[in-house]
MMTF fields as JSON, N, C-alpha, C and O atoms, coordinates in Angstrom:
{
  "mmtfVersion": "1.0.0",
  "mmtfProducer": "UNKNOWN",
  "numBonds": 451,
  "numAtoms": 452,
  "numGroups": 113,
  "numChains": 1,
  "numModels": 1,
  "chainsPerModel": [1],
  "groupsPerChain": [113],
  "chainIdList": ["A"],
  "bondAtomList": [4, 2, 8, 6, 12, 10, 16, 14, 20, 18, 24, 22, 28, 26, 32, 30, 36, 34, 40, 38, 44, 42, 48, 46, 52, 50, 56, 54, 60, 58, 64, 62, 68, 66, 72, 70, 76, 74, 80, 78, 84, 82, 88, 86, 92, 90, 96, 94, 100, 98, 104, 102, 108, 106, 112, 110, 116, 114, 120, 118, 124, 122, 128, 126, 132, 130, 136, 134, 140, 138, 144, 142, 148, 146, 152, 150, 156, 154, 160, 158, 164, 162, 168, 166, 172, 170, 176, 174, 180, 178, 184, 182, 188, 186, 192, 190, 196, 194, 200, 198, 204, 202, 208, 206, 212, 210, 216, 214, 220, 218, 224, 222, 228, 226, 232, 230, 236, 234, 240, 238, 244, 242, 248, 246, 252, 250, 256, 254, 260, 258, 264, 262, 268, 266, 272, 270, 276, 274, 280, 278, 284, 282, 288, 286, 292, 290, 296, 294, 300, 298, 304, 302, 308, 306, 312, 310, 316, 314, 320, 318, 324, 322, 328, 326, 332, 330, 336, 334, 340, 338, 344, 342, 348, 346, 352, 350, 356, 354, 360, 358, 364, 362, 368, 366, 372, 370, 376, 374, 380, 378, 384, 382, 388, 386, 392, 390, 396, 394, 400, 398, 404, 402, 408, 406, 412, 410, 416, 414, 420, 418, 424, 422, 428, 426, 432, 430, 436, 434, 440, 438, 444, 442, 448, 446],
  "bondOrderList": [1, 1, 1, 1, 1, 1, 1, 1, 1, 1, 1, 1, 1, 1, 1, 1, 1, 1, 1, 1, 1, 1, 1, 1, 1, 1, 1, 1, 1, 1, 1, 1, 1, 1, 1, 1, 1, 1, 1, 1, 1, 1, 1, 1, 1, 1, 1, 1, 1, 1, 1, 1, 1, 1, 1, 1, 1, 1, 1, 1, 1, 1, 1, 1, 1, 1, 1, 1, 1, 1, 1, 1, 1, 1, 1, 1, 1, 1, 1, 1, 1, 1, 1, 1, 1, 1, 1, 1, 1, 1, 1, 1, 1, 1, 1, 1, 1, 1, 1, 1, 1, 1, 1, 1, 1, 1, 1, 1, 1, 1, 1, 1],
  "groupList": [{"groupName": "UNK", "atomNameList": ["N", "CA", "C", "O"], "elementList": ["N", "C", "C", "O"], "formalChargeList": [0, 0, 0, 0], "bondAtomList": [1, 0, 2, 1, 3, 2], "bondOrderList": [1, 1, 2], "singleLetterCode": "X", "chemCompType": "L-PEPTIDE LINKING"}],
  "groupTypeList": [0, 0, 0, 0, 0, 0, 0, 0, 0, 0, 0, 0, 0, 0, 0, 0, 0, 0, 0, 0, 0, 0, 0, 0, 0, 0, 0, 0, 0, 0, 0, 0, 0, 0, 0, 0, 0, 0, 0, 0, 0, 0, 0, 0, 0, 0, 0, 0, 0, 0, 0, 0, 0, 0, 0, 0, 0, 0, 0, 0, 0, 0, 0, 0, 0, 0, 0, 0, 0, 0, 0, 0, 0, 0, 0, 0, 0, 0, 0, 0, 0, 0, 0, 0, 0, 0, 0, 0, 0, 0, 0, 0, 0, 0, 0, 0, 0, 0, 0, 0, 0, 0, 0, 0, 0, 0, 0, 0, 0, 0, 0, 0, 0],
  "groupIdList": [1, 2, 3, 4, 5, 6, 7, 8, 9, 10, 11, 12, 13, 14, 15, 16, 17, 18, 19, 20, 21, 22, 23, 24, 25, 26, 27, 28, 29, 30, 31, 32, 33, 34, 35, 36, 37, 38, 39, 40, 41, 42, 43, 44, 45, 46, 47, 48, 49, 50, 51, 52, 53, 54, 55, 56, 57, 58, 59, 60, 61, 62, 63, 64, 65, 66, 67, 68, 69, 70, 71, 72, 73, 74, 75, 76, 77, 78, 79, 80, 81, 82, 83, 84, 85, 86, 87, 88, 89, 90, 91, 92, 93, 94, 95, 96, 97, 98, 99, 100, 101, 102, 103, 104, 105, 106, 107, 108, 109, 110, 111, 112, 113],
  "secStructList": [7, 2, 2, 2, 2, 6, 6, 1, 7, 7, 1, 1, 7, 7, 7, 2, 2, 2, 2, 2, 2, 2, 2, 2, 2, 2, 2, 2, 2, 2, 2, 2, 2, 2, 2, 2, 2, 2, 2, 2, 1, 7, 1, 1, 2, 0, 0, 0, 0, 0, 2, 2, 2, 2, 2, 2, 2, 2, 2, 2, 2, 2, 2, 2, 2, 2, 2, 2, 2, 2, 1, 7, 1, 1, 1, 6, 6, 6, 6, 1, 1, 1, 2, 2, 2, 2, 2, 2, 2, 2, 2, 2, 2, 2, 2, 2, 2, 2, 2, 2, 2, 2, 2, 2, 2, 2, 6, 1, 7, 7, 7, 7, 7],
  "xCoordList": [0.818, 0.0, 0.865, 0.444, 1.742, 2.726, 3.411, 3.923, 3.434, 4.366, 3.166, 3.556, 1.541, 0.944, 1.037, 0.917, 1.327, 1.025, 2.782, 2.793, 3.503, 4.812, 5.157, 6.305, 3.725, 4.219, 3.86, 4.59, 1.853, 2.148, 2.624, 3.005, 2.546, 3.164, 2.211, 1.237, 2.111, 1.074, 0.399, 0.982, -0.659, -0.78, -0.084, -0.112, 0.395, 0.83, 2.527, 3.07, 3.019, 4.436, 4.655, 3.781, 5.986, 6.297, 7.441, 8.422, 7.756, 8.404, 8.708, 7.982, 10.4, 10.824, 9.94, 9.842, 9.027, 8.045, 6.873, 6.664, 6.365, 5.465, 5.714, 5.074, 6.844, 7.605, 7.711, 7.504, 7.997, 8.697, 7.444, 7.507, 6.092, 5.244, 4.395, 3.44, 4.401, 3.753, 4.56, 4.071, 6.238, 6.432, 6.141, 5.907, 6.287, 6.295, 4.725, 4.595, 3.575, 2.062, 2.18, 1.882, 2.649, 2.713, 3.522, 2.914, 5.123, 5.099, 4.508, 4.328, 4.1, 2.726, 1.926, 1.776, 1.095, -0.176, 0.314, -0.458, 1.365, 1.611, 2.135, 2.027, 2.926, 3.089, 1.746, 1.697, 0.827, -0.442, -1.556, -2.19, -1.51, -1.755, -1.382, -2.072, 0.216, 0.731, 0.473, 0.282, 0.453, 0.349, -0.962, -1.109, -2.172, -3.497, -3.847, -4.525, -3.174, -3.09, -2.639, -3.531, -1.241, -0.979, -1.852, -2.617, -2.621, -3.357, -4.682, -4.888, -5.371, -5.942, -6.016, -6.834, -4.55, -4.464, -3.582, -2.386, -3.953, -3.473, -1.982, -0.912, -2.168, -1.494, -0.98, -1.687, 0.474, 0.802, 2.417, 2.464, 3.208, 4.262, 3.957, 4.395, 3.167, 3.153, 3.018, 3.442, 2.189, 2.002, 3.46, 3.678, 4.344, 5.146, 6.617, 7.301, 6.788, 7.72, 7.313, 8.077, 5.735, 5.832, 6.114, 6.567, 5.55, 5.807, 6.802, 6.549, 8.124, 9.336, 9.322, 9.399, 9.206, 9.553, 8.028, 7.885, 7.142, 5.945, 6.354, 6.732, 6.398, 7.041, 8.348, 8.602, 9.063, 10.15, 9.577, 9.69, 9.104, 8.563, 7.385, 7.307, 6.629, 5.726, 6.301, 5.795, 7.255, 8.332, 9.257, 9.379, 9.782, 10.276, 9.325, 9.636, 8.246, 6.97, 6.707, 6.51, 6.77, 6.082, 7.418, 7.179, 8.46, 9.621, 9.581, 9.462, 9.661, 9.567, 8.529, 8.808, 7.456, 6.246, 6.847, 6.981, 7.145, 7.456, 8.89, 8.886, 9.892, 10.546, 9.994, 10.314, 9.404, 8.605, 7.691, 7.451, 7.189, 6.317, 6.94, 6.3, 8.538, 8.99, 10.051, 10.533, 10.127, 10.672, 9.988, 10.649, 8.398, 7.537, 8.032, 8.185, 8.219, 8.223, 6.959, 6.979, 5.606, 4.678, 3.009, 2.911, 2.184, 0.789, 0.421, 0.81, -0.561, -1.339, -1.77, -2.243, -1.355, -2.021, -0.617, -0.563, 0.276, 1.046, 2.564, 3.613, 2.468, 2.329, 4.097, 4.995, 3.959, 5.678, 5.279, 6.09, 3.826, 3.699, 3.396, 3.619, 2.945, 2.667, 1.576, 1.674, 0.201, -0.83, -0.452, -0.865, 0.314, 0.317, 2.062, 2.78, 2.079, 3.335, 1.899, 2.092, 1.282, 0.436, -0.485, -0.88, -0.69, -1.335, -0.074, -0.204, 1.175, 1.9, 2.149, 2.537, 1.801, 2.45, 1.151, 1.454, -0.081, -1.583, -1.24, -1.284, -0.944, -0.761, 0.183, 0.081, 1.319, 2.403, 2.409, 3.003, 1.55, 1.198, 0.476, 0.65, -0.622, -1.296, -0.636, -0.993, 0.548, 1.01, 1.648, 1.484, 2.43, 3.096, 2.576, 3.113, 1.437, 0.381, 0.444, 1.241, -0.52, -0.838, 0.536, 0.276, 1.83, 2.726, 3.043, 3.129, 3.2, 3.683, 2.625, 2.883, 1.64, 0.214, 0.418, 0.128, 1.243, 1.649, 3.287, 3.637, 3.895, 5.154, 4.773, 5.658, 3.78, 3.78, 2.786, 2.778, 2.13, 1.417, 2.388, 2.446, 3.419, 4.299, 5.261, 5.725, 5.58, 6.355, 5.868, 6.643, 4.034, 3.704, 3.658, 3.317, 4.106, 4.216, 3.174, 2.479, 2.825, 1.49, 0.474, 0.559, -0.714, -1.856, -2.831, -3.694, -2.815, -3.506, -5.095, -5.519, -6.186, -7.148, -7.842, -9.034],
  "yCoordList": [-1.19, 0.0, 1.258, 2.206, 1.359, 2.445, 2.863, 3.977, 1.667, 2.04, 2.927, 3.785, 2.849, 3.806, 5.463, 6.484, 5.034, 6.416, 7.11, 8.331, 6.734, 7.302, 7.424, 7.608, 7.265, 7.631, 9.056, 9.845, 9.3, 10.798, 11.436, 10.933, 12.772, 13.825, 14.752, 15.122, 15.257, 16.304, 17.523, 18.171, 17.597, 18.525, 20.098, 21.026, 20.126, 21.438, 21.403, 22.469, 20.4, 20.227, 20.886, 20.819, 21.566, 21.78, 21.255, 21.954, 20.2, 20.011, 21.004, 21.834, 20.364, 20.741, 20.849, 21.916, 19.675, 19.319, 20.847, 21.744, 20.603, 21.569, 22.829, 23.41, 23.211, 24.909, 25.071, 26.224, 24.135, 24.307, 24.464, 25.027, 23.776, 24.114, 24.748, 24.784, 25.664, 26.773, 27.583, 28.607, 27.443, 29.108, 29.113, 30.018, 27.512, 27.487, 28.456, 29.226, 27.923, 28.091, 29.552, 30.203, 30.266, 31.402, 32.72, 33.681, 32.327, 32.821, 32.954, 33.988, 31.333, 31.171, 32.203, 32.825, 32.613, 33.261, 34.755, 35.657, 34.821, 36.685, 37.113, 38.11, 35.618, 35.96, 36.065, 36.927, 35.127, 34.929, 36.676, 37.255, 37.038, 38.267, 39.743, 40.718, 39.403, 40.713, 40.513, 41.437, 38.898, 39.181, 39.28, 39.672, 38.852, 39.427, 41.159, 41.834, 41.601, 43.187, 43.355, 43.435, 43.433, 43.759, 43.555, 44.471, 42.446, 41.943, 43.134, 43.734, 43.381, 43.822, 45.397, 46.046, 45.753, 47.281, 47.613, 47.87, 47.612, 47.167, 48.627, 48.39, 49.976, 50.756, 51.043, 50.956, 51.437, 51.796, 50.804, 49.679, 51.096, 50.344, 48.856, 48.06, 48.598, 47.291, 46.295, 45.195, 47.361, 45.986, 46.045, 45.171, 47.027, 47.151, 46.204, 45.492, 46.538, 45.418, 44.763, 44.445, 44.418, 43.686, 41.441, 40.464, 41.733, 40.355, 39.63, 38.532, 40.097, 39.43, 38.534, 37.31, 39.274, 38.892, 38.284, 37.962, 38.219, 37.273, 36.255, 35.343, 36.109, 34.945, 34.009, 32.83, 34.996, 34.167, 33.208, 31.982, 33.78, 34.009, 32.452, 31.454, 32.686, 31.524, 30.482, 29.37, 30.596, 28.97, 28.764, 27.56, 29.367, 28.816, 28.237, 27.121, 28.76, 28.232, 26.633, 25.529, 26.902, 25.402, 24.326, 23.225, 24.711, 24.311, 23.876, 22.718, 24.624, 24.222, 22.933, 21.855, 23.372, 22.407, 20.98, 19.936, 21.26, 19.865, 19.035, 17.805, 19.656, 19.318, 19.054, 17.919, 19.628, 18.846, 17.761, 17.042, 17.491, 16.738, 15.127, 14.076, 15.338, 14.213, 13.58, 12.459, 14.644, 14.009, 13.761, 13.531, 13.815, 13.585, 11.893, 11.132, 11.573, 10.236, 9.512, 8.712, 9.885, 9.588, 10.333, 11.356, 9.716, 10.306, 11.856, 12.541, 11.752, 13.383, 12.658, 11.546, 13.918, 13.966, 13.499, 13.867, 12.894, 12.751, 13.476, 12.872, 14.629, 15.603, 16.056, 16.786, 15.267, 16.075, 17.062, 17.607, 17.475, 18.859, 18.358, 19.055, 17.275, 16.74, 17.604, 18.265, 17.802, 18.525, 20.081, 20.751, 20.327, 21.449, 21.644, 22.621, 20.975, 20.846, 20.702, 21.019, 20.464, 19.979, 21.301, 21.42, 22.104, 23.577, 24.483, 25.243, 24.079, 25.117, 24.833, 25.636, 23.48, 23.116, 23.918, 24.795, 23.78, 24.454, 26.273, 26.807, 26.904, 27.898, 28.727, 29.793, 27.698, 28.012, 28.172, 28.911, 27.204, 27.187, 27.78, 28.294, 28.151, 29.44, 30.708, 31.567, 31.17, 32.293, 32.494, 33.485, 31.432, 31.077, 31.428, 32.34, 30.755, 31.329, 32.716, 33.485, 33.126, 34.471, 35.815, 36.959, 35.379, 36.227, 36.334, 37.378, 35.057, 35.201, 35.551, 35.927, 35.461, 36.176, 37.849, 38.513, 38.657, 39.549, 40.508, 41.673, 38.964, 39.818, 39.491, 39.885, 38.88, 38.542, 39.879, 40.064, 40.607, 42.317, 42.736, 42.935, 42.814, 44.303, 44.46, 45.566, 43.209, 42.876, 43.218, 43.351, 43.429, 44.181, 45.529, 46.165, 45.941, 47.781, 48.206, 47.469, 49.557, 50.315, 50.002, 50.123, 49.502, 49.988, 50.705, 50.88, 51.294, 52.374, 52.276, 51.607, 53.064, 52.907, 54.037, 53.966],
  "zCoordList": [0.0, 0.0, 0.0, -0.663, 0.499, 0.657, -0.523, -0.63, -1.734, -3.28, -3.909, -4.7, -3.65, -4.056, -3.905, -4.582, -2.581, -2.003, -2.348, -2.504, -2.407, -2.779, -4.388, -4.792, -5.469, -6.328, -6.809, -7.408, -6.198, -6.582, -5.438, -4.381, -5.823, -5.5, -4.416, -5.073, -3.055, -2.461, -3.439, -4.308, -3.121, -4.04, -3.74, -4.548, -2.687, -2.044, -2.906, -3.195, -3.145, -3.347, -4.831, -5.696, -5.041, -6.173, -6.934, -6.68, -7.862, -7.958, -9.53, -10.078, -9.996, -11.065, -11.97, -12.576, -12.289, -13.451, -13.362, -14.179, -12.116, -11.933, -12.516, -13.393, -11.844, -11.895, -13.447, -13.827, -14.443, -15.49, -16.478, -17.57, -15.829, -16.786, -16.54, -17.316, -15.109, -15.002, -15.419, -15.897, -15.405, -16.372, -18.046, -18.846, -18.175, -19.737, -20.316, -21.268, -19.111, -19.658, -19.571, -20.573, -18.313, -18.396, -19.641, -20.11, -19.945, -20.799, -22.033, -22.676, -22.426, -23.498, -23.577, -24.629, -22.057, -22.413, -21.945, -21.62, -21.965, -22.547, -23.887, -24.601, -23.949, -25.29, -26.45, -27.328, -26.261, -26.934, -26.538, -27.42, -25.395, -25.103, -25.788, -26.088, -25.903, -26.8, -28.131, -28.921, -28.529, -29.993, -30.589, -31.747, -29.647, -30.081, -29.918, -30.692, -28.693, -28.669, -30.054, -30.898, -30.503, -32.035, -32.48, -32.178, -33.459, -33.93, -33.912, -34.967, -32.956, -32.865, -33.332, -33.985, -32.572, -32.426, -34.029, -33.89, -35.007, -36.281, -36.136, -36.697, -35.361, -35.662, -34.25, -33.246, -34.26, -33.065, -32.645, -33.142, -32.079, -31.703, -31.738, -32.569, -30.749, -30.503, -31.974, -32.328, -32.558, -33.971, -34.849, -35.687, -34.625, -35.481, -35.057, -35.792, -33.48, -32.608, -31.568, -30.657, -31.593, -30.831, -31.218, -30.622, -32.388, -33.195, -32.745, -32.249, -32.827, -32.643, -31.501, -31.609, -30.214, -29.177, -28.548, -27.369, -29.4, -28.833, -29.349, -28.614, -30.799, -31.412, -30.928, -31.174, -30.152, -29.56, -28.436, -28.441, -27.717, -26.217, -26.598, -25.881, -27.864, -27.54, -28.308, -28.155, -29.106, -29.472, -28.203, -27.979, -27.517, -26.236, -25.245, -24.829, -24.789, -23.895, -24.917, -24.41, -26.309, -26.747, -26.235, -25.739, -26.393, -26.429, -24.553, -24.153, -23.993, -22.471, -22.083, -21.559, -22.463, -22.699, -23.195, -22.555, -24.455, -24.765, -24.003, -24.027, -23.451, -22.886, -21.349, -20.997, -20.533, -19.408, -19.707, -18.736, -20.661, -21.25, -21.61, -21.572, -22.001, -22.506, -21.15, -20.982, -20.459, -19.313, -17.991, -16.978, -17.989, -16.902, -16.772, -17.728, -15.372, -14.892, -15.345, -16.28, -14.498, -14.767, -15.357, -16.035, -15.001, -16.243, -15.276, -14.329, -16.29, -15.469, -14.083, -13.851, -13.139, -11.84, -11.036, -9.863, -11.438, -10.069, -10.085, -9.863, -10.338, -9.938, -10.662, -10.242, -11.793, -12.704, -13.502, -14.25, -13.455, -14.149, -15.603, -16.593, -15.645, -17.499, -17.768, -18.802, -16.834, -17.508, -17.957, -18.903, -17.107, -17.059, -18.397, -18.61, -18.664, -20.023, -21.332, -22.506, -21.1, -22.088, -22.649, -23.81, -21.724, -21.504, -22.354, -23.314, -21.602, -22.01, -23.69, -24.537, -23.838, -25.722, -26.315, -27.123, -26.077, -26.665, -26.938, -28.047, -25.775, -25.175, -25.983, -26.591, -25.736, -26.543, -28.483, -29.267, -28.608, -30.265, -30.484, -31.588, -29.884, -30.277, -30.104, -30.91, -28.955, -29.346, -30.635, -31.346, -30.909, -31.967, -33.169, -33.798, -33.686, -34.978, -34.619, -35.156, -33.566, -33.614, -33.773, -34.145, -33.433, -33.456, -34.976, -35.621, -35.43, -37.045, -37.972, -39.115, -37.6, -38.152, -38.231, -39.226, -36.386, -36.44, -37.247, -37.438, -37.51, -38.282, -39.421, -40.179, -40.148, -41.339, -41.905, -43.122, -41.206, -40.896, -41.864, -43.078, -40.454, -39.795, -41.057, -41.334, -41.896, -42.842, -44.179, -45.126, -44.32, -45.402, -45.608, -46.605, -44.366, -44.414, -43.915, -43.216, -44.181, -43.576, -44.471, -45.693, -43.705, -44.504, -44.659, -43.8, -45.958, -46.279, -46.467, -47.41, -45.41, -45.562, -46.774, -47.072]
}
């Protein structure tokens, strides 16, 4: 009974797994944040530089993601942070589209209404 209970993890505990895919999810969803602001705000700084560094920002989050993801010991729930690697790969690929959606804009120049 005891090999059960020593495989997951408390839920209070944080390990490596955890930490790595709450920052991964997190940089994901600012990066996915700035690059829908651009997106949105068609004129103004942000659409012009903000692309780059969302785009970086959400291929590293997918990249983190998938690297917690391939080194989780075990499944969702005991507690190496797989679900939450799994959030950050979603998270992360959608900033991803949406940033290159934004330099692929910023790269046609101004547009003229």
């Amino acid at each position: 009974m005891s090999d059960l209970t020593t495989l997951a993890a408390s839920v209070y505990t944080l390990s490596a797994g955890r930490i790595g895919a709450s920052a991964a999810a997190l940089i994901g969803l600012a990066a996915a944040v700035t690059a829908w602001r651009a997106l949105t705000r068609p004129t103004g700084r942000l659409a012009r530089f903000g692309g780059g560094p969302a785009l970086a920002a959400g291929l590293f989050a997918t990249a983190l993601g998938a690297l917690v993801a391939t080194t989780a010991d075990g499944g969702v729930g005991t507690g190496n942070g797989l679900g939450g690697a799994y959030v950050a790969l979603l998270v992360g690929a959608l900033a991803t589209g949406l940033a290159a959606a934004v330099v692929r804009r910023s790269r046609r120049g101004p547009q003229v209404r």
